[in-house]
Legacy VTK file of the C-alpha trace (Angstrom):
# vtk DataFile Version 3.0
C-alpha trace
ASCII
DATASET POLYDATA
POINTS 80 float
-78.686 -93.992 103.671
-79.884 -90.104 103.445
-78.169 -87.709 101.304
-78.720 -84.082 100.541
-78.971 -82.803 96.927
-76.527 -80.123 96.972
-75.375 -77.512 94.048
-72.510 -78.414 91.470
-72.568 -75.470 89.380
-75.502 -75.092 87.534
-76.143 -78.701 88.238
-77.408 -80.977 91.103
-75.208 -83.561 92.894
-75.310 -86.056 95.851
-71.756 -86.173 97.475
-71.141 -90.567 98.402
-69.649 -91.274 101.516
-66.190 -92.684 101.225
-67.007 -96.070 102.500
-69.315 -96.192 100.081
-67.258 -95.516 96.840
-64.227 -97.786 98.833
-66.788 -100.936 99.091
-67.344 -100.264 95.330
-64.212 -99.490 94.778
-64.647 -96.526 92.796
-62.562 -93.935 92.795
-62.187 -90.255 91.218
-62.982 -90.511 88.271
-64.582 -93.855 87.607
-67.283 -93.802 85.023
-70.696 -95.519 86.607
-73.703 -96.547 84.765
-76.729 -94.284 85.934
-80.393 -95.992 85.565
-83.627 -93.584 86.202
-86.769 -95.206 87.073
-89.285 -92.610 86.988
-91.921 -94.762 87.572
-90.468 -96.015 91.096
-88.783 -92.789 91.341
-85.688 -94.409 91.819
-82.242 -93.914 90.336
-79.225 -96.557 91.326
-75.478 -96.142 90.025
-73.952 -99.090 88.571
-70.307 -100.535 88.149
-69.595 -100.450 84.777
-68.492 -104.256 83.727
-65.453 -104.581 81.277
-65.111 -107.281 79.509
-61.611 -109.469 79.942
-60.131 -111.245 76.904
-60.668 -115.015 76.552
-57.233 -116.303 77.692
-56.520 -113.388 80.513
-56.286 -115.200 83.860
-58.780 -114.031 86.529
-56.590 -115.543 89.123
-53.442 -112.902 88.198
-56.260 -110.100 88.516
-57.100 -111.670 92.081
-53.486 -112.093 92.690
-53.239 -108.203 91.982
-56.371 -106.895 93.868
-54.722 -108.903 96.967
-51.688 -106.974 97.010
-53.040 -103.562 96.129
-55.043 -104.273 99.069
-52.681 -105.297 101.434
-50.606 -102.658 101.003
-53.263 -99.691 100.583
-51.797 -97.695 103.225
-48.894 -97.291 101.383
-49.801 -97.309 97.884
-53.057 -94.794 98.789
-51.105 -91.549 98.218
-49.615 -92.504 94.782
-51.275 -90.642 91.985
-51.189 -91.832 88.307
LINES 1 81
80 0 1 2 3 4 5 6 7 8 9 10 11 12 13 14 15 16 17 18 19 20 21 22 23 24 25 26 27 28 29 30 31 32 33 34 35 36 37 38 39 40 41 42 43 44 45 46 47 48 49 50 51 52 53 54 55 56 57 58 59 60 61 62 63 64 65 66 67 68 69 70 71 72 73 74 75 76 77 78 79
């Protein structure tokens, strides 16, 4: 995928397509990992992992996901 460089202020940025930060599911906001190879000249963004507590049961976080998902068209325009 191509992507311009474009001005942020006094910075540089590269703007991510939506379907892009949806399949990562990253959002406004999210905090990514960003590596720089300057050898390769390559950079690549990262999701950060988070680390769940022993007992906490994947499953419920599955069980979660699934119904945030199913009903995204509703729950999409709710802020925090």
């Amino acid at each position: 995928m191509r992507r311009k460089i474009i001005r942020v202020g006094s910075s540089r940025g590269v703007l991510l397509p939506r379907e892009v930060t949806k399949a990562m599911f990253w959002d406004f906001g999210t905090e990514v990992d960003l590596d720089v190879n300057s050898d390769r000249k390559e950079v690549t963004l990262k999701t950060i992992k988070v680390s769940l507590p022993e007992d906490y049961e994947l499953e419920h976080l599955r069980g979660i996901e699934d119904q945030l998902m199913l009903h995204a068209d509703v729950l999409g325009g709710i802020d925090d």
